[in-house]
C-alpha positions as CSV (number, residue, x, y, z in Angstrom):
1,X,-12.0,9.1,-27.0
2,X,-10.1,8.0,-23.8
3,X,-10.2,10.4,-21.1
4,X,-7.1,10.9,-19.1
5,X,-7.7,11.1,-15.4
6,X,-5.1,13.8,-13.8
7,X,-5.1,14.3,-9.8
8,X,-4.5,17.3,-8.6
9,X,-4.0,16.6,-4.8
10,X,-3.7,20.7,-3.6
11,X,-7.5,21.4,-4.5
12,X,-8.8,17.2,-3.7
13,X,-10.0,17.0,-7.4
14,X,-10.3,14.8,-10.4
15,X,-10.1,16.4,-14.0
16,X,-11.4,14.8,-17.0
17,X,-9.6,16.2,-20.1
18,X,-10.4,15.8,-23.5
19,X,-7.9,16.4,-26.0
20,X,-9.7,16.8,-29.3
21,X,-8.1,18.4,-32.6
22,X,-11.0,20.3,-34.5
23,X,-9.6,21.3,-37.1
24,X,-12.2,23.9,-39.4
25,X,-11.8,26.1,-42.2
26,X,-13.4,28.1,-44.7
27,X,-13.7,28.3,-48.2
28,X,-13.3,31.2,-50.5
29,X,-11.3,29.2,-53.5
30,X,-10.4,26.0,-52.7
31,X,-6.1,26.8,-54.1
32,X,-4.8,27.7,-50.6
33,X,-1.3,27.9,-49.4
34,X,-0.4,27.0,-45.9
35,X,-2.3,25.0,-42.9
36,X,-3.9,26.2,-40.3
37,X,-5.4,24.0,-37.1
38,X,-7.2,25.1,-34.3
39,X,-7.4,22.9,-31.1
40,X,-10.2,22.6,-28.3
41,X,-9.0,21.6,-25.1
42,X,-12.1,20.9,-22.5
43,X,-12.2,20.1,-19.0
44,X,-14.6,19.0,-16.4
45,X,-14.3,19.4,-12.9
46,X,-15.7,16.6,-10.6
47,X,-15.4,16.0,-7.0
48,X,-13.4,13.2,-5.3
49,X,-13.7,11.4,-2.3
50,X,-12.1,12.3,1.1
51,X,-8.5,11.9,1.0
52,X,-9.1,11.4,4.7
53,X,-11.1,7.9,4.3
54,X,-10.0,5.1,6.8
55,X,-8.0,2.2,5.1
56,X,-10.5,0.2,6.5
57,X,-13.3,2.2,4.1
58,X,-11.9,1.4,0.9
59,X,-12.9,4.2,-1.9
60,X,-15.8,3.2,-3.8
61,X,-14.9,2.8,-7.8
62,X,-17.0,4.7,-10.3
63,X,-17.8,3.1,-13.5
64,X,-16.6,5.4,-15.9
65,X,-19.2,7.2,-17.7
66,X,-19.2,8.1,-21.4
67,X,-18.6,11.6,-21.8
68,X,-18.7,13.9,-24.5
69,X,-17.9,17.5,-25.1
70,X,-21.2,19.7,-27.2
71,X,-19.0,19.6,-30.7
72,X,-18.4,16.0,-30.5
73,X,-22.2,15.7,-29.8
74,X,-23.0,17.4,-32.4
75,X,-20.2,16.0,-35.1
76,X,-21.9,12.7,-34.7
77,X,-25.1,13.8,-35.8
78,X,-24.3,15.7,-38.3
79,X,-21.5,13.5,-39.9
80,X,-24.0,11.6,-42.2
81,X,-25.7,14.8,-43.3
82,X,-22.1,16.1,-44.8
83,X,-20.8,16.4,-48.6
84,X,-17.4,17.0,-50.0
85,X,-18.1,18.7,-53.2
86,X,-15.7,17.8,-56.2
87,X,-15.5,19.7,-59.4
88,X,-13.4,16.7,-62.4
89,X,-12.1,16.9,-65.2
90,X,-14.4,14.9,-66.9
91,X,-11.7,13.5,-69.3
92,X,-9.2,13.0,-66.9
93,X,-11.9,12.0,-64.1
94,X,-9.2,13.9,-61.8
95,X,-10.5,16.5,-59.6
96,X,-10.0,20.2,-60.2
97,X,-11.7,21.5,-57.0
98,X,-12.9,20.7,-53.7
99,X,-15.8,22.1,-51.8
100,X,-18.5,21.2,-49.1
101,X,-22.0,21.2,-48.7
102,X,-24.9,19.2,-46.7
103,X,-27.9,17.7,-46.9
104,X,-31.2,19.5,-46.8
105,X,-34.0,17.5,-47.5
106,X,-34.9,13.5,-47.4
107,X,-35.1,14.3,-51.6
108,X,-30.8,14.7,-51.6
109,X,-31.3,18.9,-52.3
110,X,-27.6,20.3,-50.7
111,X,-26.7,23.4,-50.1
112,X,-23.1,24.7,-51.2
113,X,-21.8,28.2,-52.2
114,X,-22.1,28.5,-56.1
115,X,-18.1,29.4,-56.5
116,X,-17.9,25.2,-55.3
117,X,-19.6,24.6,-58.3
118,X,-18.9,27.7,-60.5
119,X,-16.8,25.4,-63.1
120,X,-19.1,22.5,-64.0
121,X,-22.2,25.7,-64.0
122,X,-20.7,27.5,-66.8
123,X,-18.5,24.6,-68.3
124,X,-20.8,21.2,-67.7
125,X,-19.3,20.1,-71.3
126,X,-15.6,20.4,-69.4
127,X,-16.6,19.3,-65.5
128,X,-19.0,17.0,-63.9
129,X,-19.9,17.5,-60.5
130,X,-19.4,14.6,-57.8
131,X,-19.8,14.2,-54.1
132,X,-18.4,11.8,-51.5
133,X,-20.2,11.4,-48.1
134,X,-18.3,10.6,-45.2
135,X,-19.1,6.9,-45.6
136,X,-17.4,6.9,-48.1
137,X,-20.7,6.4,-50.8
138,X,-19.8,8.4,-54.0
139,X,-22.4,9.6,-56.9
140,X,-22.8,13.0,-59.3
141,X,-24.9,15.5,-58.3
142,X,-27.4,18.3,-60.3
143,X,-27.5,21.7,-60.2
144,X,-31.0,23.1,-59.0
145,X,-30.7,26.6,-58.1
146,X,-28.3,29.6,-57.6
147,X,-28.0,32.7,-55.9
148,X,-25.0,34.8,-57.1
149,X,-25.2,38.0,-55.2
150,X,-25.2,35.7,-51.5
151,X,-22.6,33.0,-53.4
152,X,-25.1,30.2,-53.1
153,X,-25.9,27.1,-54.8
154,X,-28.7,24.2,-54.8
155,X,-27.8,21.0,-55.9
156,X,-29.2,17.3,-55.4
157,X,-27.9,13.9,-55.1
158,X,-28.8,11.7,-58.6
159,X,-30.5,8.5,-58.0
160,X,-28.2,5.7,-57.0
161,X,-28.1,3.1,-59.9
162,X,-27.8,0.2,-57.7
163,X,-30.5,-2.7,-57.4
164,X,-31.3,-1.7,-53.9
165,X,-32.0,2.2,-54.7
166,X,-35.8,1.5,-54.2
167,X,-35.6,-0.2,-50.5
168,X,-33.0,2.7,-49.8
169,X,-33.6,4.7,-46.1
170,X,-34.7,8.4,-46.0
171,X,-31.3,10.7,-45.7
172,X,-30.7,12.2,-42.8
173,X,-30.8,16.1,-43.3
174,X,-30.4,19.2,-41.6
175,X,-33.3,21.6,-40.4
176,X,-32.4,25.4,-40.1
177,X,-33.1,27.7,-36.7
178,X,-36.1,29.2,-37.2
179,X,-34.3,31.9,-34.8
180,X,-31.2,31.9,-37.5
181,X,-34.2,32.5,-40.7
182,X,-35.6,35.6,-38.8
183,X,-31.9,37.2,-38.1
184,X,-32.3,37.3,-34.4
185,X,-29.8,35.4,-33.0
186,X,-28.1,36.8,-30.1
187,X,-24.6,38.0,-30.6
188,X,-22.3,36.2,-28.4
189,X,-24.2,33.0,-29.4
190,X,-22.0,29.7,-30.0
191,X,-22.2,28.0,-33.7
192,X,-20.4,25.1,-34.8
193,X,-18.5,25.1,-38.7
194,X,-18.3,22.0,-40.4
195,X,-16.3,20.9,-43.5
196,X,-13.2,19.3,-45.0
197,X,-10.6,21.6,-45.1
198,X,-7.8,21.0,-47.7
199,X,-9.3,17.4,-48.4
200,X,-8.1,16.2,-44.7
201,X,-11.3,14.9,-44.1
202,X,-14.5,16.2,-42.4
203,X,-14.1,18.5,-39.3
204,X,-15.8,20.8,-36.9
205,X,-14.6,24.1,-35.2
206,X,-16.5,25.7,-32.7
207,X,-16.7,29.6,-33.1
208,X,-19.0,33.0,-32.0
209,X,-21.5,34.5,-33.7
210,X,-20.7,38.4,-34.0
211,X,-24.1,39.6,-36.0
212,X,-23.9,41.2,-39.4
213,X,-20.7,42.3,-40.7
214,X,-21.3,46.2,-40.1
215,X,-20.9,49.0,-42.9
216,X,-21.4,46.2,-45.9
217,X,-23.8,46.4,-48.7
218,X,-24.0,42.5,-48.8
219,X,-25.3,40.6,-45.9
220,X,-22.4,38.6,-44.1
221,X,-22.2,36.7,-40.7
222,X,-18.8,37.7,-38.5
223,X,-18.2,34.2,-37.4
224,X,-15.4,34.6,-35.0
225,X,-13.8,30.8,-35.8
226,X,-11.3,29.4,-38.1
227,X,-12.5,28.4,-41.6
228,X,-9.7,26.9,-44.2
229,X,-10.6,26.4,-47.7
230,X,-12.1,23.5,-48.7
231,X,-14.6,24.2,-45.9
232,X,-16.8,26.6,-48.6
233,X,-20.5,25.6,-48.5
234,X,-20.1,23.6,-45.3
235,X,-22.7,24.3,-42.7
236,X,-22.7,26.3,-39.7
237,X,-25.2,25.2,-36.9
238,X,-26.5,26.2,-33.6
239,X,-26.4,24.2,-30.4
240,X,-29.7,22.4,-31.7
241,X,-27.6,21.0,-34.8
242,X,-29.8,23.7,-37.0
243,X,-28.8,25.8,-39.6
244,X,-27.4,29.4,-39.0
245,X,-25.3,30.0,-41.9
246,X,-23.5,28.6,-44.5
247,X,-19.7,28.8,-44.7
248,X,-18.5,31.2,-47.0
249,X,-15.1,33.1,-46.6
250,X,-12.2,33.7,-44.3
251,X,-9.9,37.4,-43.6
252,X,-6.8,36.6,-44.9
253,X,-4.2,38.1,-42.2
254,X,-6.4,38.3,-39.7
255,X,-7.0,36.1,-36.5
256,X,-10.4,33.7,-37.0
257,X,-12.3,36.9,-39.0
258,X,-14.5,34.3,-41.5
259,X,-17.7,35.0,-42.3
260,X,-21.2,33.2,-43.6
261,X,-23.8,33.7,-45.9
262,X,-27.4,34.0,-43.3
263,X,-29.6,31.5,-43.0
264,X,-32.3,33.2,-44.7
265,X,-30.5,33.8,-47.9
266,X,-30.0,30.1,-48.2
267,X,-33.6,28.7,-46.7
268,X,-35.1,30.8,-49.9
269,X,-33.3,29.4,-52.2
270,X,-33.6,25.8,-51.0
271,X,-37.5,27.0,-51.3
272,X,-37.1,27.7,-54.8
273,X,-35.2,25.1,-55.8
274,X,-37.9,22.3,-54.2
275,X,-39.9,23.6,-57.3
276,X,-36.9,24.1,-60.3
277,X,-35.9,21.5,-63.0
278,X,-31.6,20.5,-63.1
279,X,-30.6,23.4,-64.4
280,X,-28.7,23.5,-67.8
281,X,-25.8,25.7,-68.9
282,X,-28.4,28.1,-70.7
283,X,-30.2,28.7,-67.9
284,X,-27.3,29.3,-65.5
285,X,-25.8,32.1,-67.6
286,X,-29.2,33.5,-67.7
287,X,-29.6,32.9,-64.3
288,X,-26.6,34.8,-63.5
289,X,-27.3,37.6,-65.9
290,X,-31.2,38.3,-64.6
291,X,-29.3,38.2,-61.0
292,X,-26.9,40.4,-61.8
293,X,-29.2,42.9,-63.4
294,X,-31.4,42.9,-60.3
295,X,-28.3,43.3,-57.9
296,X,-26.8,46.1,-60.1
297,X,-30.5,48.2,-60.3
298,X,-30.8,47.7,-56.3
299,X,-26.8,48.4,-55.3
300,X,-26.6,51.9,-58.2
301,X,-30.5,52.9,-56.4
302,X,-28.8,53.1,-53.1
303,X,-25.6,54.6,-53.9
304,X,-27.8,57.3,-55.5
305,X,-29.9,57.4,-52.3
306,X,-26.8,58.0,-50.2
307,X,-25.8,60.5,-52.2
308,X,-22.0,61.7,-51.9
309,X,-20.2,64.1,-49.6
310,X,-17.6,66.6,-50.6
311,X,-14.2,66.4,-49.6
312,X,-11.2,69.3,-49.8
313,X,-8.0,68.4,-51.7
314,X,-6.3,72.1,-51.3
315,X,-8.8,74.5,-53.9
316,X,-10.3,71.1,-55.0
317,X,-13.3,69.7,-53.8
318,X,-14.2,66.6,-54.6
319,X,-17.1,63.7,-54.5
320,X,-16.8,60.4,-52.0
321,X,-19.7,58.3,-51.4
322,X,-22.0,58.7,-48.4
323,X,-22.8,55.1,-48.3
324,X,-21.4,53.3,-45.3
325,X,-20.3,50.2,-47.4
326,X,-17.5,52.4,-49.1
327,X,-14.3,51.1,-47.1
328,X,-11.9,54.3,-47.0
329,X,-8.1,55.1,-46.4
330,X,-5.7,57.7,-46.7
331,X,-2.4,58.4,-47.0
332,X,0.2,61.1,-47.1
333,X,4.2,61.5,-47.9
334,X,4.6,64.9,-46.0
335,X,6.4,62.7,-43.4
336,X,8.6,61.0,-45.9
337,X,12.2,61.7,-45.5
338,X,14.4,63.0,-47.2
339,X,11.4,65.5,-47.9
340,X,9.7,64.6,-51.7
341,X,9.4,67.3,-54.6
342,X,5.7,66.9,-54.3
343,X,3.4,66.1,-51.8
344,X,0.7,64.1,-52.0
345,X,-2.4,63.8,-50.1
346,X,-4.6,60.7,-51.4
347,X,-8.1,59.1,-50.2
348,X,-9.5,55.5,-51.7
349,X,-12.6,54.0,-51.0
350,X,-13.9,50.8,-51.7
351,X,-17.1,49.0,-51.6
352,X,-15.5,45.7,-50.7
353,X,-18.8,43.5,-52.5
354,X,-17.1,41.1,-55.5
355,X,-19.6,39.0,-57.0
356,X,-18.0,35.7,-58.0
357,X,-18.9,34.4,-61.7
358,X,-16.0,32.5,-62.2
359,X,-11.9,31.9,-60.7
360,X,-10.9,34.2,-63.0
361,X,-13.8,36.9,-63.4
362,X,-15.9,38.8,-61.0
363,X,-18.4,41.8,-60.6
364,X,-19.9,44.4,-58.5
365,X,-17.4,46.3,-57.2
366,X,-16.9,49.5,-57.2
367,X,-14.0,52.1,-56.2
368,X,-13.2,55.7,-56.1
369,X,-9.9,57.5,-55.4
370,X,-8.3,61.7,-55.0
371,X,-4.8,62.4,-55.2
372,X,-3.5,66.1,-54.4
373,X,-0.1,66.7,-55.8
374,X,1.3,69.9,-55.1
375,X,4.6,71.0,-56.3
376,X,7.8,71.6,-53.5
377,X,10.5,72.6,-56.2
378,X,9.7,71.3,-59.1
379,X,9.1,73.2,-62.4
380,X,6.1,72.9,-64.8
381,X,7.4,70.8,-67.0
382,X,9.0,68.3,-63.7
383,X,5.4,69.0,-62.2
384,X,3.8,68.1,-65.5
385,X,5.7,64.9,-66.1
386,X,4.8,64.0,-62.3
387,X,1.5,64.5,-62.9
388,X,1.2,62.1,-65.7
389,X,2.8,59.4,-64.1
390,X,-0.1,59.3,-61.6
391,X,-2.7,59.4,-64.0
392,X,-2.5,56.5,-65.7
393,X,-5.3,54.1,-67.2
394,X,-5.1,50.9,-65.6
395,X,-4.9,48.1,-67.3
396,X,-7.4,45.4,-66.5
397,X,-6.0,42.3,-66.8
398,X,-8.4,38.9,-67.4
399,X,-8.1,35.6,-69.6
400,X,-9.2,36.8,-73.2
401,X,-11.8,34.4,-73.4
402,X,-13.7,35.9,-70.9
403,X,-13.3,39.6,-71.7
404,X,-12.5,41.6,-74.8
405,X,-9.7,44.1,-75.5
406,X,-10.0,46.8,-73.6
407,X,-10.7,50.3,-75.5
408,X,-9.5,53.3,-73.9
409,X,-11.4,56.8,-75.0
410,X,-9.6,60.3,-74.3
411,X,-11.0,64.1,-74.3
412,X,-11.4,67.2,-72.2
413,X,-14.2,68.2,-70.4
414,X,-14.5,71.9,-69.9
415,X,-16.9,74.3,-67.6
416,X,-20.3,74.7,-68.8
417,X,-23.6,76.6,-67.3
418,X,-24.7,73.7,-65.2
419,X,-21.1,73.5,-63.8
420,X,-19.5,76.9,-64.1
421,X,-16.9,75.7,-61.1
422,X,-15.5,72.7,-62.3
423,X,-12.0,72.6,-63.8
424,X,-10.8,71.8,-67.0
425,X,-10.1,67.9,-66.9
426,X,-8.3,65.4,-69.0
427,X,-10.7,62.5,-69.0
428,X,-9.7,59.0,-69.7
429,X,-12.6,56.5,-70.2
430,X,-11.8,52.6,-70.2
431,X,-13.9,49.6,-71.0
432,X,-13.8,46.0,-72.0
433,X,-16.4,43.8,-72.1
434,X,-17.6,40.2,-70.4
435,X,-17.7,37.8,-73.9
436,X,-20.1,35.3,-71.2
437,X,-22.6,38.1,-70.2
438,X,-23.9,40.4,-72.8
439,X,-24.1,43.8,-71.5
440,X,-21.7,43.5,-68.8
441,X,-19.0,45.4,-68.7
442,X,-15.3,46.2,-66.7
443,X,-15.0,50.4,-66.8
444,X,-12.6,52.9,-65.3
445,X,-12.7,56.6,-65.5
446,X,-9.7,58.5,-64.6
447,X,-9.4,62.4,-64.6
448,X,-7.2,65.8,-64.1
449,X,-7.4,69.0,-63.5
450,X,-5.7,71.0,-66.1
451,X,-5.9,74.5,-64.7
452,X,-2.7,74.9,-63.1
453,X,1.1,74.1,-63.3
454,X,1.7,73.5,-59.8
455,X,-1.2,71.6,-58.3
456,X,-3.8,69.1,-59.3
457,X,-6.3,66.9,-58.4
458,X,-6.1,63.5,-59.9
459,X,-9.3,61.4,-59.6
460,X,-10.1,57.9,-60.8
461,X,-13.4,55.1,-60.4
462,X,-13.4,51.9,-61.6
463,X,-16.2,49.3,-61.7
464,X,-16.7,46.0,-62.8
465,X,-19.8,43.9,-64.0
466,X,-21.8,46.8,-64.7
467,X,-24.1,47.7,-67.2
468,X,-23.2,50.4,-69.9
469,X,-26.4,52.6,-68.4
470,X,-25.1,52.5,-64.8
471,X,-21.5,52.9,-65.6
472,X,-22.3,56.3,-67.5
473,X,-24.4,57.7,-65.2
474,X,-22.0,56.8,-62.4
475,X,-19.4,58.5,-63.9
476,X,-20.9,61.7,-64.8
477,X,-22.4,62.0,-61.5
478,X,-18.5,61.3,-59.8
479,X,-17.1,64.1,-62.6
480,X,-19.8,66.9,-61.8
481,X,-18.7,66.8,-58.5
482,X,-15.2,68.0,-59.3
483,X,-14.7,71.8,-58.4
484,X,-12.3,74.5,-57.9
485,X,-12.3,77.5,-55.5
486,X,-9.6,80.0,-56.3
């Protein structure tokens, strides 16, 4: 790139600019509205000669020398080792999605995030999977290996058919930071995202790494930088040109808040797939079913270890988890004006860890909400009808051929010796069930206290891709928790 040379005659100095648009995004699904850019601007400070020189001492000319900022650097290495990941439609050979990834290994293993290739893993009858390098070489590539709870994915470049295949050179690949593997960068540290964003073509952003996104459940990277969609499974690299991260998501409303999966997560499953077959649409589902299983036992084990705390809604006390991965907000309408019939004091927490399966179906998250309502004015039957209005079932909404109907169940759960303070409540279960995954289930719980006209407690959970087993034990653990002091 030309550098433009700009005097600045107060200070006697030269300055070398260079204007480069890096453009670099994120991921999450690759249907995006808007554009986002983000622009480096660097400049290098270099001496000049004496103003002061005699005419008769003409100023000595500098050859120019080739300059080039760290990201540029790096870009140029890394270009060759970059993918852009396309999901067709096999019968209309038109694309459906686009993703990134990059090379791994002289072999042609990749690594992308496994909602890139999601589609073609559960429909490979519908979708083929493609790549394009920045060459512009095409060819179809092979699932290998996945890793849902991390959003991960394996995949390798098929053969080329041509004549020359055999005489072909070795791929160029990337090598991760042995520093990145162990989880010991230091914070503050510079990394370097790379990806096509919104099929513009491949870019780089330069960005901080922030550690571990604190209070979560699943390990995430705070990447301070701008990732746009279409940048999913792209790399994210050190100074070195090694892998930190992989790209993974972006906070929408928020200022460059993205985030990436550690290197770790994705050096052992590059390890695992060196020694895997192509996987086949049998073996993904199971895949995803075993790894569900095993992320379900080890997320319901810890939310048991962590136990919950109580919390006061008026006479009513109440459970909230003690785990730090449960998000949580409140909210009151004592300050709303003109003043309501009832107030309201409500808590929610969240756990914040979806699990993608598929664009349209998810799991492992779970959620857990109080509302006090306590009368200003308003009779029993007013209060009453109130009342109902907040507890409702919610509907949980889904394509039909991925979940069943769901089936609502309704009773009253009363005092008993083990829980002589606990209020009458109106109890609504809820389920429906994932027609892909036997065993896997969408449930919420909502309940009420029904031992007074003019206050009441209204609590609700809802979970989704859980086993029957966790589900109920969940839920009678969150309802023994509800008590009343009078």
């Amino acid at each position: 790139m030309a550098a433009l040379v700009l005097p600045c005659p107060k200070h006697s100095r030269f300055f070398l600019s260079f204007d480069t648009m890096l453009s670099f995004s994120r991921c999450f699904y690759v249907a995006a509205s808007g554009l986002l850019f983000a622009a480096a601007f660097t400049t290098s400070a270099f001496a000049s000669p004496s103003l002061e020189t005699s005419e008769s001492m003409p100023l000595p000319m500098a050859a120019p020398q080739p300059l080039s900022s760290t990201a540029e650097q790096i870009f140029a290495k890394a270009r060759p080792r970059l993918l852009q990941i396309r999901t067709l439609l096999t019968v209309a050979q038109k694309q459906s999605s686009l993703g990134s990834g990059f090379l791994v290994d002289a072999d042609g293993f990749a690594l992308t995030n496994y909602h890139v290739v999601s589609q073609y893993a559960l429909e490979p009858q519908t979708y083929q999977l493609d790549y394009l390098a920045p060459d512009g070489t095409r060819g179809h590539l092979r699932l290998h290996a996945i890793d849902i709870a991390n959003d991960l994915a394996v995949v390798r470049l098929e053969p080329s058919d041509k004549a020359e295949a055999d005489v072909q050179s070795p791929r160029d690949y990337f090598t991760f930071n042995p520093v990145a593997v162990a989880g010991t960068l230091p914070k503050g540290e510079r990394l370097f995202a790379m990806g096509n964003p919104f099929d513009l073509g491949f870019t780089i952003v330069e960005g901080t790494y922030n550690g571990l996104v604190e209070n979560s459940y699943q390990p995430r990277i705070h990447f301070t930088g701008a990732l746009n969609p279409g940048m999913s499974g792209g790399p994210a690299v050190t100074a070195d040109n090694r892998i930190a991260g992989v790209n993974v998501a972006k906070q929408y409303g928020g200022d460059l808040v993205s985030f990436l999966v550690p290197a770790a997560a994705a050096h052992a499953l590059l390890e695992k797939a060196r020694h895997s077959e192509a996987m086949s649409q049998v073996s993904v589902r199971e895949a995803i079913r075993e790894q569900l299983d095993a992320w379900q036992d080890g997320f319901f084990t810890a939310l048991q270890k962590e136990g919950f705390r109580t919390a006061t809604f008026g006479p009513y006390q109440a459970a909230e988890s003690s785990a730090p991965w449960f998000n949580c907000w409140a909210r009151t309408n004592s300050d709303v004006r003109p003043k309501p019939r009832a107030l309201m004091n409500s808590s929610t927490c969240d756990t914040r860890t979806d699990l993608f399966l598929a664009g349209n179906m998810s799991g492992g998250r779970a959620s857990l909400s109080h509302t006090y309502l306590k009368s200003v004015d308003l009779n029993a039957l007013q209060f009453a009808t109130q009342v109902s209005q907040q507890m409702f079932s919610p509907s949980l909404y889904g394509p039909r051929r991925r979940f069943t109907s769901q089936q609502c169940y309704e009773n009253f759960l009363a005092p008993d010796d083990a829980h002589p303070s606990r209020p009458v409540l109106r109890v609504i279960w809820c389920a429906r069930a994932y027609r892909d995954f036997a065993d896997l289930y969408d449930v919420s719980v909502s309940a009420v206290t029904q031992d007074n006209s003019k206050e009441a407690l209204i609590s609700h959970i809802s979970l989704t891709g859980v086993s029957y087993p966790n589900a109920i034990t969940f839920a009678r653990q969150f309802l023994n928790t509800l008590e009343v002091s009078r």
